[in-house]
N, C-alpha and C positions, 0 to 999 in steps of 0.2 A: 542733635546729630554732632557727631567728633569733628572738628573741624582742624585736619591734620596741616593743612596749610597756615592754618593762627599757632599752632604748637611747637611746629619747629623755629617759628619768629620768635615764640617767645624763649625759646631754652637756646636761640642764639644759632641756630643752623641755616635760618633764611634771611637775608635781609628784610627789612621793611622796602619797599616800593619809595620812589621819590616821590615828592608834592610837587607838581607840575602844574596845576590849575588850581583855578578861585575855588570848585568845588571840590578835590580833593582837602584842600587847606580846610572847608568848611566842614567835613567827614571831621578830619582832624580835632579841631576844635570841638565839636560836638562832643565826641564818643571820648576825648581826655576832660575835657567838662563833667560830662556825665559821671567816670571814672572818679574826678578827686572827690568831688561833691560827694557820691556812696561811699566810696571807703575811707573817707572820713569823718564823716557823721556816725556809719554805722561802726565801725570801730572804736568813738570816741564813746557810744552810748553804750556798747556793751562793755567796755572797759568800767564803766559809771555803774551801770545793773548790777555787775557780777555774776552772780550765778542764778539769779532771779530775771536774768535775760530770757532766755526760752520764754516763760510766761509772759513775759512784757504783751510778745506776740499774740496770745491769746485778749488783749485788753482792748478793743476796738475802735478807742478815744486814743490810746498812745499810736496807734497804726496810723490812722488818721494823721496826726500830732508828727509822724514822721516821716510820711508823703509829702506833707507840706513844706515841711522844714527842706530836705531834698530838692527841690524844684527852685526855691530861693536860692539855695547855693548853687544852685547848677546854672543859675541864670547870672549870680555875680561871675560865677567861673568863666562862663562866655562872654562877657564883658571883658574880663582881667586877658583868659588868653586870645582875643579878637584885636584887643589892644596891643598886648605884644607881636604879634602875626604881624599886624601891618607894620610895626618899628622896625621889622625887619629888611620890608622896603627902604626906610631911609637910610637905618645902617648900612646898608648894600651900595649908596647912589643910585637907585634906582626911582624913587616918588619923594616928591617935597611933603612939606606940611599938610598940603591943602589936600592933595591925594590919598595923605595916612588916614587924615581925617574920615575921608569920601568911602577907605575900603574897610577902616574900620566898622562902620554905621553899613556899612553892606553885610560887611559876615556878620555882625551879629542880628541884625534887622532876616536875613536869610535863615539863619537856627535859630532864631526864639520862635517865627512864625509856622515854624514845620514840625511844632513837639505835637506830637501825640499823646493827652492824657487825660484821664478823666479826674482828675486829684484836687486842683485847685481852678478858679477860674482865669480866661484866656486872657484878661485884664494885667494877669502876673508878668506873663510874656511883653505883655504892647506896653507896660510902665518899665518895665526890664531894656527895653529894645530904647525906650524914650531917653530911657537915664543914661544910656550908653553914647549916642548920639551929642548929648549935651558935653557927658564926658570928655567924648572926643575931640571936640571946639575950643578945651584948653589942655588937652595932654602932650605933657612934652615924649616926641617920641627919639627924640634925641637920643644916643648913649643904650643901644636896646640890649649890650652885652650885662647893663644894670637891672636884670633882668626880676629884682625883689620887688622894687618900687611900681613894676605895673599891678601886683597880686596882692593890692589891699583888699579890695572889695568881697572878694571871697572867703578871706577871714575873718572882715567884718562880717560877713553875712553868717560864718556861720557861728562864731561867737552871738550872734544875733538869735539866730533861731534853730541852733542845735535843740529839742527837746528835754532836757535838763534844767534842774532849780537855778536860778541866778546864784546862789550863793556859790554853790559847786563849780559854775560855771566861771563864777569870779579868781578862784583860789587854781583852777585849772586854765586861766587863758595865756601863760606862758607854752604849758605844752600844747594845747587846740593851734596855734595859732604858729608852733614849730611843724606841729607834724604837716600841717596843710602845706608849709613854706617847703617841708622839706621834699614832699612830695611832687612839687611843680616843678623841683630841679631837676627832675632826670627829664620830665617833660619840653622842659623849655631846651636843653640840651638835642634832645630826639630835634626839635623841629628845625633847629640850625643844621642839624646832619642832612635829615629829607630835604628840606625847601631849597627848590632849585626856583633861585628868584626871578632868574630871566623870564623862563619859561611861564611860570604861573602871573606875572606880571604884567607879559604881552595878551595872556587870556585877560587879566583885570583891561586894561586898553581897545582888548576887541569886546569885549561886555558892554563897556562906555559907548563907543564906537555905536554899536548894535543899539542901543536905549537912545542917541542922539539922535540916528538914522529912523528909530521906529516915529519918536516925537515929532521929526518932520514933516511924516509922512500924512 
């Protein structure tokens, strides 16, 4: 179905909506996750085919080969922008260290746990969500306007397991690894414009708040 309300956001006639809460943040994060991870993979693999792409499709092993690949990147990407999200609390004054830490290991422990798929096993997600976690315990979230240095992992990951011969893969990781970069820059820009950090902050405090109050009980 046409979805004329997504149409005019995007040719510029509507605004986007502000990021007010943990969960709209977590929407966010997801669905630009999900976004760089496909159109960079699949962009980079048909740009590598050529014109022998169409049939790729037809090969059952390469499909396979590309679902997989997809889900890795999409789970480094929600690490990388889960990571940034929260730096934006501290750039703001609004949460210390220990807080970045806490909301990072929330968004993405909340989106790795709630994919839907049949593609790979759910193992991918709970060592995804482990590694983020660990991450977070030494990431400087300092300086969040340095917005390159959270968005390693993504381009390691898909340098890693883009579907392509290493050799290829080697002689092309200046461009794999611009286009990814360049990509998050209009994203990371989008989330400073939406995120109204009061607001979605005092929901991170009443969340806390609400799981302190449940524990006691």
């Amino acid at each position: 179905m046409f979805n004329f309300s997504k149409f005019l956001r995007i040719i510029g006639l509507k605004k986007q909506p502000h990021i007010a809460s943990m969960e709209a943040l977590q929407t966010f994060i997801d669905e630009n996750a999900a976004f760089v991870s496909q159109v960079s993979l699949y962009t980079y693999v048909k740009a590598r085919a050529g014109t022998s792409f169409p049939k790729m499709f037809e090969n059952e092993n390469f499909l396979i080969s590309l679902s997989i690949s997809r889900w890795h990147i999409y789970t480094a990407s929600v690490s990388d922008l889960a990571l940034f999200s929260a730096a934006q609390f501290q750039g703001s004054g609004f949460a210390d260290l220990t807080e970045c830490q806490a909301i990072t290991t929330y968004l993405g422990t909340r989106i790795l746990s709630k994919v839907e798929q049949n593609d790979v096993d759910q193992s991918v997600f709970d060592q995804a969500a482990t590694r983020l976690k660990k991450r977070a315990k030494t990431a400087d979230f300092l300086n969040p306007d340095e917005g390159k240095k959270y968005f390693t992992n993504s381009s390691d990951a898909f340098m890693q397991w883009a579907p392509v011969v290493d050799e290829f893969k080697a002689q092309d990781e200046e461009i794999m690894r611009n286009s990814m970069h360049l990509r998050w820059i209009g994203i990371r820009q989008e989330l400073k414009e939406r995120l109204k950090h009061d607001k979605t902050f005092a929901d991170w405090i009443m969340i806390t708040n609400t799981a302190k109050f449940s524990a006691k009980r």
